[in-house]
C-alpha positions in Angstrom: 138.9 54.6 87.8 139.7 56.7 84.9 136.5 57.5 84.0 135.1 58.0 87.8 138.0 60.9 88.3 137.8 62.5 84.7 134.0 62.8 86.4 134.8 64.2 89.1 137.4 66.5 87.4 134.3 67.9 85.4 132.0 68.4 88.4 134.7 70.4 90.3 135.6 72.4 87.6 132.5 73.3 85.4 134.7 72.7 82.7 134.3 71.0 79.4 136.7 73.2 77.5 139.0 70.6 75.9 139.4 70.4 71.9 138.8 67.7 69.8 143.0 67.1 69.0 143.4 66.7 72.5 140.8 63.6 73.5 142.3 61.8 69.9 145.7 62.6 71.3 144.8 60.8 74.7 142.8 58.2 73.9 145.3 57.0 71.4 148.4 57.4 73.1 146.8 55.8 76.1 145.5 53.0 74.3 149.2 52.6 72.8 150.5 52.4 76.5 148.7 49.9 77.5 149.6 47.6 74.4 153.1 48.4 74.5 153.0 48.3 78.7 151.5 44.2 77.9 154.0 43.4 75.4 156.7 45.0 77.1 156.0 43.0 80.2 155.9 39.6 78.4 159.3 40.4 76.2 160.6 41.4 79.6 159.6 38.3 81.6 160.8 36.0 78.6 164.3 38.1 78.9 164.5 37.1 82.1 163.5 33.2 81.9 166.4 32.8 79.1 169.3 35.0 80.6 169.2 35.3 84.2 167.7 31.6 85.4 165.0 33.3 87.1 162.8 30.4 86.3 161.5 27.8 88.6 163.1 24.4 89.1 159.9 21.9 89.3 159.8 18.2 89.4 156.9 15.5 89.4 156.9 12.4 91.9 154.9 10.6 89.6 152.3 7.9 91.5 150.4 7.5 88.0 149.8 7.6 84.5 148.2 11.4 84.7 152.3 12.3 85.7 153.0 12.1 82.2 150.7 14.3 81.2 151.3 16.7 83.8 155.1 16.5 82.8 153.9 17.7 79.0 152.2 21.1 80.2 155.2 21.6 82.3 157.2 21.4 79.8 155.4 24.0 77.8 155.5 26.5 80.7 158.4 29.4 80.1 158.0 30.6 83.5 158.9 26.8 84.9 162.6 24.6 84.6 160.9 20.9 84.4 164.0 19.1 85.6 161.8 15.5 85.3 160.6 12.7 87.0 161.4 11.8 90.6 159.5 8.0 90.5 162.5 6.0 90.2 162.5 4.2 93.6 159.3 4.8 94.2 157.0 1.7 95.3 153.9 1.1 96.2 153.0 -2.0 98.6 150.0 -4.2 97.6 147.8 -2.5 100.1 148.2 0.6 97.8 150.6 2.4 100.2 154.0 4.7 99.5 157.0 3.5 101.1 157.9 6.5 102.0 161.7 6.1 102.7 162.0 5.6 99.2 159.9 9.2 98.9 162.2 10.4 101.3 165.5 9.8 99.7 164.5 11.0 96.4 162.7 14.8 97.7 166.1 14.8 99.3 168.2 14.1 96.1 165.7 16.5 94.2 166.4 19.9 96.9 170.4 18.7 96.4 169.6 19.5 92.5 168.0 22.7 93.1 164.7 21.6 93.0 162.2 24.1 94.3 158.8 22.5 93.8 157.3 19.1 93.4 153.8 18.4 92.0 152.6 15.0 93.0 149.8 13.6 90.7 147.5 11.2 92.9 145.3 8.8 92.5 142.6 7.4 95.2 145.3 4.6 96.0 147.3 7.4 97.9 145.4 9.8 99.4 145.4 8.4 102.5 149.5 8.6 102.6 149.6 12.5 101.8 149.7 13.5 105.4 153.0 11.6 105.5 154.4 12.8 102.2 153.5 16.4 103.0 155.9 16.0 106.7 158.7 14.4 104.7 158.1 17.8 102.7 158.3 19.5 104.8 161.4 18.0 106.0 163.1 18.5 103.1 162.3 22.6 103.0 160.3 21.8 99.3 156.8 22.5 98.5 154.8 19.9 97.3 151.6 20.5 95.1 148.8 18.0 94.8 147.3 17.3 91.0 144.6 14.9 91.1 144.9 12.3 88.2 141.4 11.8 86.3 142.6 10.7 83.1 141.3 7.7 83.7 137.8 9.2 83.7 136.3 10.8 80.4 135.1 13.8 82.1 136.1 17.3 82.3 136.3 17.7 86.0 135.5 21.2 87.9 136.6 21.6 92.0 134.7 24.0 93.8 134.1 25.0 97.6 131.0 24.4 99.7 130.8 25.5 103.1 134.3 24.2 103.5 134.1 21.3 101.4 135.8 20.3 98.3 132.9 18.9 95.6 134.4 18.2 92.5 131.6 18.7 89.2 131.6 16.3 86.8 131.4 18.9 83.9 132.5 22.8 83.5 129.4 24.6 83.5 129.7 28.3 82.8 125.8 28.8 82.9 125.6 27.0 86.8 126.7 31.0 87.7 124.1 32.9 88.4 125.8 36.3 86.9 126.2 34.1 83.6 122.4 32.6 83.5 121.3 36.2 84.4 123.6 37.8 81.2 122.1 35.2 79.1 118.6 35.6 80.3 118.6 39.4 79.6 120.1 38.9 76.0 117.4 36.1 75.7 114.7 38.8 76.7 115.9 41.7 75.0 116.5 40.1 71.6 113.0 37.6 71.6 111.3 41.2 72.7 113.1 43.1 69.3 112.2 40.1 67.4 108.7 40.2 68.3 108.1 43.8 68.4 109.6 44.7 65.0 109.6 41.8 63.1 106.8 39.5 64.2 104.1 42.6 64.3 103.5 42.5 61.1 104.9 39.5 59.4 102.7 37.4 62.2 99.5 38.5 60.2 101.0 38.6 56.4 102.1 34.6 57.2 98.7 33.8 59.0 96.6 34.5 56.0 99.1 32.6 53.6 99.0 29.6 55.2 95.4 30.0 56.1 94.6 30.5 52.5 96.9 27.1 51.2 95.8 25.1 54.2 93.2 24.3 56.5 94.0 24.3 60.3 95.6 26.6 62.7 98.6 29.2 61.9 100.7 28.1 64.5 101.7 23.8 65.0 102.3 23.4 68.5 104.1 20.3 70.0 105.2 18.6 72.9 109.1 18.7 72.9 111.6 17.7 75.9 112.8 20.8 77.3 115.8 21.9 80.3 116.1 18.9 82.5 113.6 16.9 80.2 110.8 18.4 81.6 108.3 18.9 78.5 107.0 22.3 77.1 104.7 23.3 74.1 107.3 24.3 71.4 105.4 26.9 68.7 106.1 27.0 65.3 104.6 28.4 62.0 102.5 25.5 60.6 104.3 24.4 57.5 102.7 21.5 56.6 99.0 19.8 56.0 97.3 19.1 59.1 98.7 14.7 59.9 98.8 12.4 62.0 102.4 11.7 61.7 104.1 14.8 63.3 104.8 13.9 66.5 106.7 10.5 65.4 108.0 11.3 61.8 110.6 14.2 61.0 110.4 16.0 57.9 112.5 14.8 55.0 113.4 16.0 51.5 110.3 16.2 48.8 107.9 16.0 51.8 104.6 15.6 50.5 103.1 17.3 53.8 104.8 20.2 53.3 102.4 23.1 51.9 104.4 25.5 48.9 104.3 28.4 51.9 106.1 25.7 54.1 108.6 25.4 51.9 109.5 28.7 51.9 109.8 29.3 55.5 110.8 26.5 56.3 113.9 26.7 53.9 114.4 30.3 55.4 113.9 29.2 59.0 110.7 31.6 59.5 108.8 28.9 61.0 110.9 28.7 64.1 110.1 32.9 64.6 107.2 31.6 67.5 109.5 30.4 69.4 110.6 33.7 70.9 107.2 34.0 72.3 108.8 30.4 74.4 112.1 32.4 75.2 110.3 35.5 76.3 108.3 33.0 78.6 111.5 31.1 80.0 111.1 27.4 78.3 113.6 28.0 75.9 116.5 30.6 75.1 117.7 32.1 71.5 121.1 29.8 71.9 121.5 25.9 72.9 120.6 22.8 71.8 117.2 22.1 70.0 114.5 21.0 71.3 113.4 17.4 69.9 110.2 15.6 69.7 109.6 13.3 72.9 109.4 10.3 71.1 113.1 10.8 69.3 114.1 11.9 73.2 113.5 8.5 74.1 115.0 7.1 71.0 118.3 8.4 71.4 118.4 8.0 74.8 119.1 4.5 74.7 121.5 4.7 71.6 123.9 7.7 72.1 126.2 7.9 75.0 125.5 11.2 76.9 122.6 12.1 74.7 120.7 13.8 77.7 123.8 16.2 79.1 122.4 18.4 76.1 119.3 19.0 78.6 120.6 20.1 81.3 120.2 23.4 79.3 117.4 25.4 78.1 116.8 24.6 74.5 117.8 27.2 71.9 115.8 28.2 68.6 119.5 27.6 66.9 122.5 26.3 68.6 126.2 25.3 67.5 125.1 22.0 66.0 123.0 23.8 63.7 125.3 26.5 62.0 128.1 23.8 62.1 125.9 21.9 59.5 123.8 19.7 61.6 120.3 20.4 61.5 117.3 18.9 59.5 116.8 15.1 59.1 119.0 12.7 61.0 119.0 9.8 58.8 122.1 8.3 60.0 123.1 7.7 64.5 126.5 9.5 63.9 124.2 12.9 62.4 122.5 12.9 66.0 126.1 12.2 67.9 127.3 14.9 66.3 124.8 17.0 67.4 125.2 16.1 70.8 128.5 16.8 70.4 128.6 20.4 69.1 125.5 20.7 71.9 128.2 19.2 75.1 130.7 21.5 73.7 128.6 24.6 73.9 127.3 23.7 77.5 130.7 23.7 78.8 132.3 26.3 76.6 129.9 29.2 77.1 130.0 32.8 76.6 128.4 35.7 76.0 130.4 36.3 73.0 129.3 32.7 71.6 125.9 33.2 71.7 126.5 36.6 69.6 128.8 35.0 67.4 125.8 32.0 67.0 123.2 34.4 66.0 125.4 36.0 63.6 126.2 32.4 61.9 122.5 31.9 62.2 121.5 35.1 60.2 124.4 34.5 57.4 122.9 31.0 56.9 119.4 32.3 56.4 120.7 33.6 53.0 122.7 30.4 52.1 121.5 27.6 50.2 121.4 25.2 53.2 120.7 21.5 51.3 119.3 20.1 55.1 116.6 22.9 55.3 113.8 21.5 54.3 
């Protein structure tokens, strides 16, 4: 808004007389305002909570074990007065059904203490009683709020509306938005494009004759890896090692005797994985997410490590979390590649733009490190 009428200020006056002094002045000063406007409005609010009881009087009728959960982030609320539990004399029959005069009598005793709000943490045992629990609300003049209990499931549960119906996501996906997959696409382009343009234009050919020169075979080693939604693509890579038979079934491991002196060198700096931007730039993979593994370790893992495949349902990345967190290179040990999937889960569900920047920075600072699993 500010910037659309300080336009228009300049169009209708065919004026841009204004010094230097004054734009510092007003920049500063407005940025100032807007801190001290924030932090005035917090100190304000918490003035309030403490001194005048303008805080919220909130209970939980708790049905399961998620109420004692609940009851801990109420707790930790400033704007909220968690005044406890409200399960005493609550039953359930063996058909998995309230009895609701119990319900009844202790909504009542909770509006007598002031009580404003209930939340009600439910399980599939009593959904089909809520129609009668909200009337008996309703009743009783006090709102009730519904908090489904899944802490008996190890999932991060997301609700979302579908043409009017409730479907509940076993997993927070930031990139499922289309305005997120089109931000990261457009870094993925723009970046792979720089990359190629000014850095692969003329190290492409310098590289080439190197490895041409130390090893027979082609420049670049391409290979079947298991890309988004396991569906295979050609990975590219500089060749760093002696033409085998072994590289489709055997990772590379310290003191490699495949690995030419050239390969050493850009393999230790990470200059072999440069081809890959021409797979970003043609949509199998993206700068950030997990990598991309051979299909024979895909079906290894699979069948070892619990959750091994959510890590697909993204794009691979040329570097990801797992690899500037310290786990790249051989996996000797199961618990290496859990981690992995790990770091690679957590980055699925935890995406921004912002992480992906931060990433590449981590990524360039580790080039120049002394990583001992870069080989």
């Amino acid at each position: 808004m500010h910037v659309s009428l300080f336009l228009g200020y300049l169009y209708l006056t065919n004026s841009i007389d204004f010094s230097k002094s004054f734009f510092i002045c007003f920049y500063s000063l407005l940025t100032f305002s807007f801190l001290l406007s924030r932090f005035t409005g917090t100190a304000l609010q918490a003035l309030l909570n403490k001194n005048f009881g303008v805080r919220k009087d909130v209970a939980i009728l708790d049905m399961n074990q998620g109420g004692s959960k609940l009851a801990r982030y109420l707790e930790q609320q400033s704007s909220l007065n968690f005044k406890g539990f409200l399960d005493e004399d609550i039953s359930v029959n063996e058909q998995g059904e309230l009895v609701m005069t119990s319900a009844a009598r202790r909504l009542k005793a909770a509006v007598n203490s002031g009580v404003e709000e209930v939340f009600v943490s439910i399980d599939t045992r009593s959904m089909n009683n809520l129609t009668e629990l909200i009337k008996e609300g309703e009743k009783q003049c006090i709102r009730l709020k519904f908090v489904p209990d899944m802490t008996a499931l190890e999932a991060n549960f997301r609700f979302d509306m579908m043409g009017g119906f409730t479907v509940l996501s076993a997993r927070s996906e930031p990139l499922e938005a289309i305005e997120n997959r089109f931000k990261k696409r457009l870094f993925d382009v723009l970046l792979s494009l720089g990359v190629i343009v000014f850095v692969l234009s003329w190290l492409y050919p310098i590289l080439a004759i190197i490895i041409k020169l130390q090893s027979p075979g082609p420049v670049l080693f391409k290979q079947l890896r298991s890309g988004r939604d396991n569906k295979p693509f050609w990975c590219y890579k500089f060749r760093s090692m002696r033409v085998n038979k072994d590289s489709d079934d055997r990772q590379a491991t310290a003191d490699d005797d495949r690995i030419t002196p050239i390969g050493k060198l850009i393999r230790r700096t990470s200059l072999d994985e440069l081809p890959q931007f021409f797979n970003v730039l043609l949509g199998y993979m993206s700068v950030i997410g997990p990598r991309p593994h051979m299909l024979s370790h895909t079906e290894q893992y699979r069948k070892i490590i619990d959750k091994y495949m959510v890590r697909h349902f993204l794009k691979p990345g040329i570097s990801g979390l797992a690899q500037v967190n310290g786990y790249r290179g051989e996996t000797k040990d199961t618990w290496l590649m859990e981690k992995r999937v790990e770091n690679d889960i957590w980055y699925m569900e935890n995406w921004s733009l912002m992480l992906d920047v931060r990433i590449v920075f981590l990524t360039i600072v580790n080039v120049f490190r002394d990583d001992k699993n870069a080989y």
